[in-house]
PyMOL CGO cylinders between C-alpha atoms (Angstrom):
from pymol import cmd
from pymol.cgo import CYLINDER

trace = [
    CYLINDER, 0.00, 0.00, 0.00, 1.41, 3.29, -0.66, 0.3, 1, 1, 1, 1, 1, 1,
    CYLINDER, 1.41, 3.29, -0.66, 0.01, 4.97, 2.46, 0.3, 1, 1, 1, 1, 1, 1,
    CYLINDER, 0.01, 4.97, 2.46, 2.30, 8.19, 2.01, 0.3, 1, 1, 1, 1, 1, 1,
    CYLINDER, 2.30, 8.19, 2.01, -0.23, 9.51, -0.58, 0.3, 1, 1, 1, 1, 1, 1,
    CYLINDER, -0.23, 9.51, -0.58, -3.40, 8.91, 1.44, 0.3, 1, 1, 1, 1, 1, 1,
    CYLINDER, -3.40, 8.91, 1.44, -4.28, 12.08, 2.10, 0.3, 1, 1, 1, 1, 1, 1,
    CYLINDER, -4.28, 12.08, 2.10, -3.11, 14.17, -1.04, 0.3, 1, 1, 1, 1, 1, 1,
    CYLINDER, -3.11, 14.17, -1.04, -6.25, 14.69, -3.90, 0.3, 1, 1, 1, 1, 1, 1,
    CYLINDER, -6.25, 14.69, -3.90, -5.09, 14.70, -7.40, 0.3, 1, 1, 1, 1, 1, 1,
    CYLINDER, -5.09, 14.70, -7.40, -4.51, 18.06, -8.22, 0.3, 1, 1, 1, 1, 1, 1,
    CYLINDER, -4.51, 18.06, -8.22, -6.62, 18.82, -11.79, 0.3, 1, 1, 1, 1, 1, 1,
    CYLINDER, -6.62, 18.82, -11.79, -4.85, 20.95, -13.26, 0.3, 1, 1, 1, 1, 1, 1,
    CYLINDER, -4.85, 20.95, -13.26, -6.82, 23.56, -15.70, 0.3, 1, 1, 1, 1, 1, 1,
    CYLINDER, -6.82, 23.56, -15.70, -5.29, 26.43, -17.66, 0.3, 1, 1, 1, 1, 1, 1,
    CYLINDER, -5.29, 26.43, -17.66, -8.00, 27.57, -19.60, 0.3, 1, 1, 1, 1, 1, 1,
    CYLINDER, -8.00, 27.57, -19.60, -10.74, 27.74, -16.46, 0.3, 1, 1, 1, 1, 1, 1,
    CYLINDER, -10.74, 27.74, -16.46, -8.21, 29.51, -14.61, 0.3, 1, 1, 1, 1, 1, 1,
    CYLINDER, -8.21, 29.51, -14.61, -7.51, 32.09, -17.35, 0.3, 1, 1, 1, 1, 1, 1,
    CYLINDER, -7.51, 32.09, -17.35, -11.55, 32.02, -18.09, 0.3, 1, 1, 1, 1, 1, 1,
    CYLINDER, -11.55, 32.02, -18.09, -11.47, 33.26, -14.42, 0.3, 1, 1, 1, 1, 1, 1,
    CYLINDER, -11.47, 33.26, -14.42, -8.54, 35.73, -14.68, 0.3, 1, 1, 1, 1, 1, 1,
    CYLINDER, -8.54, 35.73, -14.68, -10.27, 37.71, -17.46, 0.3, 1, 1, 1, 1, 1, 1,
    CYLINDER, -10.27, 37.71, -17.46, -13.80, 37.66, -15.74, 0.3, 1, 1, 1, 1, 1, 1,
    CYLINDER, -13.80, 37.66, -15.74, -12.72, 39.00, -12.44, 0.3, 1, 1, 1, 1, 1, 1,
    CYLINDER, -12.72, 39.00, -12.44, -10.56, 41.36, -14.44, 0.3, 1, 1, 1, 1, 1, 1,
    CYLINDER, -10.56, 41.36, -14.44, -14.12, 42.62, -16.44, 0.3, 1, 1, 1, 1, 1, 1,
    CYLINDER, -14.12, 42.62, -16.44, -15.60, 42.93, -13.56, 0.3, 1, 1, 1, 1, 1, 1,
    CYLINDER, -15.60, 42.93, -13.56, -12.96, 44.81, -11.50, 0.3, 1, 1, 1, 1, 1, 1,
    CYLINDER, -12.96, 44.81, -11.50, -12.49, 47.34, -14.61, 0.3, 1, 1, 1, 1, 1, 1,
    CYLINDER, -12.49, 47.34, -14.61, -16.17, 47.61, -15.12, 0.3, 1, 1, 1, 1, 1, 1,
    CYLINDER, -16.17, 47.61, -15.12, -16.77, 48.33, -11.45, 0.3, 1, 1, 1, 1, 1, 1,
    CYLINDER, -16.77, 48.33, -11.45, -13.87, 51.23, -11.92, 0.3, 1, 1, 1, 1, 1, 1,
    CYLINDER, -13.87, 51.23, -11.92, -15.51, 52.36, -14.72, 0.3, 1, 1, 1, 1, 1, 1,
    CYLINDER, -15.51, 52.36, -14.72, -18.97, 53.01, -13.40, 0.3, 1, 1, 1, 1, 1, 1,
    CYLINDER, -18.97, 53.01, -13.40, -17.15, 55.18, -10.44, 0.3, 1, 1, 1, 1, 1, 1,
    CYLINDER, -17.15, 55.18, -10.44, -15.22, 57.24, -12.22, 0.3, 1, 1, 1, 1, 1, 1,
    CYLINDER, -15.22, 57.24, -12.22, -18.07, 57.82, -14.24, 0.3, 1, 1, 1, 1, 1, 1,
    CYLINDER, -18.07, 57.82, -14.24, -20.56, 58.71, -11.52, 0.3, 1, 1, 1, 1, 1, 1,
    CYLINDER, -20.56, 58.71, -11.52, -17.79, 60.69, -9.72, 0.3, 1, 1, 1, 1, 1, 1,
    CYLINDER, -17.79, 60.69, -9.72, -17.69, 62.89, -13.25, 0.3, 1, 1, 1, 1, 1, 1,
    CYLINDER, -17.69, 62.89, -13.25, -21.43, 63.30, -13.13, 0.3, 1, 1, 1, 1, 1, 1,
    CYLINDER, -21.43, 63.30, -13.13, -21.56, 64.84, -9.46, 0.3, 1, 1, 1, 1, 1, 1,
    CYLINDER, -21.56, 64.84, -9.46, -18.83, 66.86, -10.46, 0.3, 1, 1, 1, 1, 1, 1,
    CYLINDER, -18.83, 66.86, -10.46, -20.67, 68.18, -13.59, 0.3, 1, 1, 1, 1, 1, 1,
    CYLINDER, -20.67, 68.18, -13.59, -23.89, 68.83, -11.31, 0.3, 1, 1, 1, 1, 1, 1,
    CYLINDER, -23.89, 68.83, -11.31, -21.61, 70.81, -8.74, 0.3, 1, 1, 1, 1, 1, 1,
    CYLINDER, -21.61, 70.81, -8.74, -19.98, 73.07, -11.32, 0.3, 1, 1, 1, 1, 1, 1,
    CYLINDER, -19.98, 73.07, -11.32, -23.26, 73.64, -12.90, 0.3, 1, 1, 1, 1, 1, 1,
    CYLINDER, -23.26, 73.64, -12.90, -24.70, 74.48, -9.13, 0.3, 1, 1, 1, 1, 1, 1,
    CYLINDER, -24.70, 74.48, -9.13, -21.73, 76.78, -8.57, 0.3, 1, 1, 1, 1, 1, 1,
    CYLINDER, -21.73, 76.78, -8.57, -22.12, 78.86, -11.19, 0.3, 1, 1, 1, 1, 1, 1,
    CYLINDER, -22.12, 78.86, -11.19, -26.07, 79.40, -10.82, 0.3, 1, 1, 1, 1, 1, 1,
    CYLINDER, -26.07, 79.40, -10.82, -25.04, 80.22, -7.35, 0.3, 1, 1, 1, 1, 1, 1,
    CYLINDER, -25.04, 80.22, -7.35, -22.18, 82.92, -8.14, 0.3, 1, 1, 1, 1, 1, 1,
    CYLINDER, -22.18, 82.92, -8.14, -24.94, 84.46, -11.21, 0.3, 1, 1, 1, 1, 1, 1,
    CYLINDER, -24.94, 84.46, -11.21, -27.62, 84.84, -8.13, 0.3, 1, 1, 1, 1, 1, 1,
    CYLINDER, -27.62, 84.84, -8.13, -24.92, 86.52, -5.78, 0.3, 1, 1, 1, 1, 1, 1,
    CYLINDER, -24.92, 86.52, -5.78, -24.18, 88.75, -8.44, 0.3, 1, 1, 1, 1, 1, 1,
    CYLINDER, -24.18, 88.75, -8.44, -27.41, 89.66, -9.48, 0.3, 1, 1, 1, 1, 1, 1,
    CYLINDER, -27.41, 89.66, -9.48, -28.70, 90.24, -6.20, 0.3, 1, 1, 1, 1, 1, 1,
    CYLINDER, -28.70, 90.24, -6.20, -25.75, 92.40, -5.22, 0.3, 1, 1, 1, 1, 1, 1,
    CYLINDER, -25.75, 92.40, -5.22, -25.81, 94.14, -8.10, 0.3, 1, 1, 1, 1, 1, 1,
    CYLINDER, -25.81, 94.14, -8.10, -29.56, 95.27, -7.84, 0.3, 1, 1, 1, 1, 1, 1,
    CYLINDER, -29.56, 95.27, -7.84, -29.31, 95.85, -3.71, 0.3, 1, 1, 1, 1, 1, 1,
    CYLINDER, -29.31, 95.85, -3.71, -25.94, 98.16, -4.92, 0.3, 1, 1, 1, 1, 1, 1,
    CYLINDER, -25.94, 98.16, -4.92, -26.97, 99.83, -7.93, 0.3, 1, 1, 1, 1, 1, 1,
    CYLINDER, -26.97, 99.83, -7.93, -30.91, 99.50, -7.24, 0.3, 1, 1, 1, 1, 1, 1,
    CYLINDER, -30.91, 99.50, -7.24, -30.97, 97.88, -11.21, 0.3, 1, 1, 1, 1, 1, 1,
    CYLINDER, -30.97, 97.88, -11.21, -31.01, 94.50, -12.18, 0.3, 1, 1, 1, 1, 1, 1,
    CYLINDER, -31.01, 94.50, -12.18, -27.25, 94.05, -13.98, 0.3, 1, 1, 1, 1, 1, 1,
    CYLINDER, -27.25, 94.05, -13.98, -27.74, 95.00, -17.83, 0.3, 1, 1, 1, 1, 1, 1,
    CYLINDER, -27.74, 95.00, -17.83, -25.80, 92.60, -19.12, 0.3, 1, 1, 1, 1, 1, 1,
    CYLINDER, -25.80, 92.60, -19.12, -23.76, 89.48, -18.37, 0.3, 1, 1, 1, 1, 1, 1,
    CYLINDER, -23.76, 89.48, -18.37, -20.69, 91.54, -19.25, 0.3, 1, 1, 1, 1, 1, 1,
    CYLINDER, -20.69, 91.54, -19.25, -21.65, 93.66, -16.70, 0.3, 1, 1, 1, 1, 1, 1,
    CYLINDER, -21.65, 93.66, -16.70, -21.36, 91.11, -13.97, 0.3, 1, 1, 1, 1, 1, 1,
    CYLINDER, -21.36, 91.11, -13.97, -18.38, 90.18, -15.36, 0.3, 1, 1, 1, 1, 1, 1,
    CYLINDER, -18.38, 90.18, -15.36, -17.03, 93.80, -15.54, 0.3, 1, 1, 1, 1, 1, 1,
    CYLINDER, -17.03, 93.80, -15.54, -18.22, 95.29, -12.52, 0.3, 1, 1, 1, 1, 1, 1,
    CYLINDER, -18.22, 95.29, -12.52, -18.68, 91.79, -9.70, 0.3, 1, 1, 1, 1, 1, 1,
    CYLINDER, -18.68, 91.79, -9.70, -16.43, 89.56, -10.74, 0.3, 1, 1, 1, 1, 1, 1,
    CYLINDER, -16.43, 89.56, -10.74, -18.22, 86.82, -12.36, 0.3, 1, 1, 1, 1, 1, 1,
    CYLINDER, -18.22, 86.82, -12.36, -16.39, 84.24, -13.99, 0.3, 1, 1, 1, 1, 1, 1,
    CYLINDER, -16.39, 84.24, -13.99, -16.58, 80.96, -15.59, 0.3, 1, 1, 1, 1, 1, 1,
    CYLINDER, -16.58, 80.96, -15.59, -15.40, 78.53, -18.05, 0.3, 1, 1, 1, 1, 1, 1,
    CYLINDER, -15.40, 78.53, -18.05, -17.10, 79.76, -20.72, 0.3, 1, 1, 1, 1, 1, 1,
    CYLINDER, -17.10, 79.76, -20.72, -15.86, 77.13, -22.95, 0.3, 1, 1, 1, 1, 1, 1,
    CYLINDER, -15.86, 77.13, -22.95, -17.95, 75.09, -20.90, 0.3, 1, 1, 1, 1, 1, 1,
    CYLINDER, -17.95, 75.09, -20.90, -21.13, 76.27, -20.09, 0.3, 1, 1, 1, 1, 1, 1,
    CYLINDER, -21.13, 76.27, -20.09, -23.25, 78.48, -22.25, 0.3, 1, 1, 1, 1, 1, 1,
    CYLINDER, -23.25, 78.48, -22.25, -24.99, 81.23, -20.59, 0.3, 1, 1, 1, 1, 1, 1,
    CYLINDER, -24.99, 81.23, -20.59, -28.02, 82.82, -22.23, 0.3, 1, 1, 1, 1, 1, 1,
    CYLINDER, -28.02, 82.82, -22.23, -29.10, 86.01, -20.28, 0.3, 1, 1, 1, 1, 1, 1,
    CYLINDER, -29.10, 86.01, -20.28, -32.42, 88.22, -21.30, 0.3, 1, 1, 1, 1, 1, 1,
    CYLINDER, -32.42, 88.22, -21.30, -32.97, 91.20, -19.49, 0.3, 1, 1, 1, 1, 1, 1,
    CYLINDER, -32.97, 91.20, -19.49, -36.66, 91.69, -18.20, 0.3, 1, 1, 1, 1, 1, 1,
    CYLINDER, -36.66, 91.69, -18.20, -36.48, 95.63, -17.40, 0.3, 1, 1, 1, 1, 1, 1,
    CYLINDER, -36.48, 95.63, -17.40, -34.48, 97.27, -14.99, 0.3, 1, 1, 1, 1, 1, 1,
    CYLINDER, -34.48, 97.27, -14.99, -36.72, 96.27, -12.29, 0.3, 1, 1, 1, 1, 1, 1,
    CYLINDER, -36.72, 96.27, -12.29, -37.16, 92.45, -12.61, 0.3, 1, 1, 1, 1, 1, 1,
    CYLINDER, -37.16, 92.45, -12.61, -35.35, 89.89, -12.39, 0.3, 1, 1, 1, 1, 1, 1,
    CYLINDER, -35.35, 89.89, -12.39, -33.01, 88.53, -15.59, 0.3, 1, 1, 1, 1, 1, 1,
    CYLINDER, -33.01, 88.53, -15.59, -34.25, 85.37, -17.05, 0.3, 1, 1, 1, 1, 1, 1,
    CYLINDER, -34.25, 85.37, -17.05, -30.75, 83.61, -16.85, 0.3, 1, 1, 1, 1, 1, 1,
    CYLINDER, -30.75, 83.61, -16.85, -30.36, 80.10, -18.80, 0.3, 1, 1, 1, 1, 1, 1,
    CYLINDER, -30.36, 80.10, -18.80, -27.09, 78.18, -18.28, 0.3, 1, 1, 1, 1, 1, 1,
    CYLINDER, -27.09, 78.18, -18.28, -26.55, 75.24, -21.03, 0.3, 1, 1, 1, 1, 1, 1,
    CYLINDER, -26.55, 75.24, -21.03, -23.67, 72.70, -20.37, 0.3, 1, 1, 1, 1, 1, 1,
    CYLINDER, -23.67, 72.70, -20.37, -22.15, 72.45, -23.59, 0.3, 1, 1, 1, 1, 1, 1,
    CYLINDER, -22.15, 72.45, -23.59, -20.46, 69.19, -22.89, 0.3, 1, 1, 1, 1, 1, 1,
    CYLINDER, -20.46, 69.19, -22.89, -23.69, 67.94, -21.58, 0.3, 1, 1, 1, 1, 1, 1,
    CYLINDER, -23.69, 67.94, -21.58, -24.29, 64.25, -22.18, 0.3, 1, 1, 1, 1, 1, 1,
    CYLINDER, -24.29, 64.25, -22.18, -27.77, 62.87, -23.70, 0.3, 1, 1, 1, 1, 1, 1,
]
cmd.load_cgo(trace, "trace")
């Protein structure tokens, strides 16, 4: 009896499963990165967007409690409070109302996905 082997198993040895393996955990691990990054980008897209609504508001509001005028132009925020923004990026369509009410302000994310 050959009772030094008694307790070892055959070892099966299979390439292909374990390479089959390799690549699906490595799908899985890059498709998991994948779907961070990508929500990270969106938050970050949605913050930038919030920020500048924000900083147009400030200045519009300080403007008109300053001046007692509504701002009569986005170049006049820009000019005369400061306002700035990538405007590569985002589109910003403003239409004055009067002097006395409030601009109807339109920001469009020009890299914007569908």
């Amino acid at each position: 009896m050959h009772m030094k082997h008694r307790f070892e198993t055959e070892k099966k040895h299979s390439g292909s499963g374990n390479l089959i393996i390799s690549v699906l955990l490595f799908l899985a691990v890059t498709g998991i990165f994948l779907l961070g990054t990508s929500t990270v980008e969106q938050r970050t897209d949605a913050q930038a967007m919030e920020h500048l609504e924000q900083a147009l508001g400030r200045g519009i509001i300080h403007c008109y409690s300053m001046e007692g005028a509504y701002p009569e132009s986005l170049q006049y925020l820009k000019d005369h409070y400061g306002l700035t923004y990538d405007e590569d990026r985002f589109f910003v369509d403003y239409q004055v109302l009067g002097s006395n009410l409030l601009p109807d302000v339109t920001i469009i994310d020009r890299r914007e996905r569908p």
